[in-house]
N, C-alpha and C positions, 0 to 999 in steps of 0.2 A: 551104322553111321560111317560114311564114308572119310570122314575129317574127323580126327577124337581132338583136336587143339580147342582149347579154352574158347568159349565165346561160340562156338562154330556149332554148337548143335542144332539151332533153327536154322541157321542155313542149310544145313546137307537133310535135315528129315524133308527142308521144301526141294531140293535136290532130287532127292530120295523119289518123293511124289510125280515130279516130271520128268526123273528116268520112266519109273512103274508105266508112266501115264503112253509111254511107246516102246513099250517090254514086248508087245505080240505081232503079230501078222503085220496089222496096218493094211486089212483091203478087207472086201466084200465076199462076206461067203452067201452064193445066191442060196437058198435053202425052201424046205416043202414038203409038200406029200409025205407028211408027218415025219419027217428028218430026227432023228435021239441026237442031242448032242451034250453029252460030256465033258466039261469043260475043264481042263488043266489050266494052270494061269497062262500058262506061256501061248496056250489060244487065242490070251483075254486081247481090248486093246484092237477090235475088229468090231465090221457092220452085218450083221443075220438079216437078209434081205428075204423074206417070205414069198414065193412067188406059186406059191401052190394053197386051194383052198383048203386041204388035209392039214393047215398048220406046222408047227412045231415044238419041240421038246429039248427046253437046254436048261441043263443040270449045272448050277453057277461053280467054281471050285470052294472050297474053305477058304477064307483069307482071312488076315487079322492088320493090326493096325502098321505093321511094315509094307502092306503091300498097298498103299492109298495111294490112288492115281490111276488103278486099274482101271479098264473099262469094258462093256460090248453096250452095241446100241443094236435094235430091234428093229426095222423097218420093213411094212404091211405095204406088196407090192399087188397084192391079189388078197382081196374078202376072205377071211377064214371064215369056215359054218359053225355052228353052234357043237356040233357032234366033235370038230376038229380042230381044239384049241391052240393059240399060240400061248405058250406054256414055260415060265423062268421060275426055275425054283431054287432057294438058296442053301447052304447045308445049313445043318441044326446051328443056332447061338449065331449064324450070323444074319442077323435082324433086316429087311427093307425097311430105308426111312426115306422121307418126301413126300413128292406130293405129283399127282400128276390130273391133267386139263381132259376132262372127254365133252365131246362139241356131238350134237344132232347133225349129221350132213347136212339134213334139209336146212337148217338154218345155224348155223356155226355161230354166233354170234348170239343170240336169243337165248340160246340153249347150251352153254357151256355150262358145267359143274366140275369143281375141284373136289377130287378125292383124295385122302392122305393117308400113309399107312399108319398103324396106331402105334407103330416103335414098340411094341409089345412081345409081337409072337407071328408076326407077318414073316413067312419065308417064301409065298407062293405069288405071282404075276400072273393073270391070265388076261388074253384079251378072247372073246366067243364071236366076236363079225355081230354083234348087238348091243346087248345091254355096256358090255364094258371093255365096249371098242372092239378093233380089229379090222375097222375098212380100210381102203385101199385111202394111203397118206399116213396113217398110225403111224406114230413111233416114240419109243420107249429105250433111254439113254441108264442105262446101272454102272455107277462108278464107286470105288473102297472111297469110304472116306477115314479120317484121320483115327477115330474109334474103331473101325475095323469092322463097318458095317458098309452096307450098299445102299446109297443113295438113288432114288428113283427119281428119272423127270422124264419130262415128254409132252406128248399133246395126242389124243387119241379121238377118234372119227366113230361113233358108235348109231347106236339107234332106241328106236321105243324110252323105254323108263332106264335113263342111265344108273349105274351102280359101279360100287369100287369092284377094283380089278384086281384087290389087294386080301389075299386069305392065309 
């Protein structure tokens, strides 16, 4: 808490949150041809723009409920294949929750389905360039929220029999 005075604690934790929420970078890492990326917080707070079909791989940091606000957002600039996933995984205990939108290209509209993580035991994100998304337009926004889990949203561009993207 940045203010310990009487009265002030919901203000400075929403403080708190809109520091966090521009704690990193603030630009575009173009990323691909299966890129590792390891994430420290101070990474967080930035856009993974995929520009290669070899996907990629980004390992989220720990975070607990002082760091809500963080973020990275995901965006499919090039089709990932089935072989070469884009790939967000989170460390143990801290849980994906949301919900996020995968549409058939052929018909975006006809063929949306919402998939949601089950707040259980979801640490893994994948999109495969098919069933659970990954064409070019995807994208997938992960931000702390106030529980000290990572909130999932987006809208995903996939194909054939959709499926969650959430394991």
């Amino acid at each position: 808490m940045a203010n310990p005075m009487y009265g002030q604690n919901k203000a400075d934790s929403a403080l708190d949150k809109a520091r966090n929420a521009f704690r990193g970078k603030l630009d575009v890492a173009v990323a691909g041809d299966n890129t590792q990326y390891s994430l420290s917080k101070d990474d967080c707070c930035r856009t993974f723009a995929s520009h290669h079909a070899n996907g990629m791989d980004i390992t989220l940091p720990a975070v607990s409920a002082a760091d809500a606000g963080l973020w990275i957002k995901i965006e499919t600039a090039v089709t990932v294949t089935a072989s070469d996933l884009i790939s967000v995984t989170a460390q143990s205990g801290d849980l994906l929750e949301g919900s996020i939108t995968i549409s058939k290209a052929s018909d975006v509209i006809a063929n949306a389905a919402e998939f949601a993580a089950d707040e259980s035991d979801d640490l893994i994100f994948s999109m495969n360039g098919g069933t659970t998304g990954g064409l070019i337009g995807s994208w997938a926004k992960f931000t702390v929220n106030e529980n000290g889990y990572w909130t999932v949203e987006g809208f995903l561009y996939g194909s054939n029999t959709l499926a969650t993207p959430f394991s």
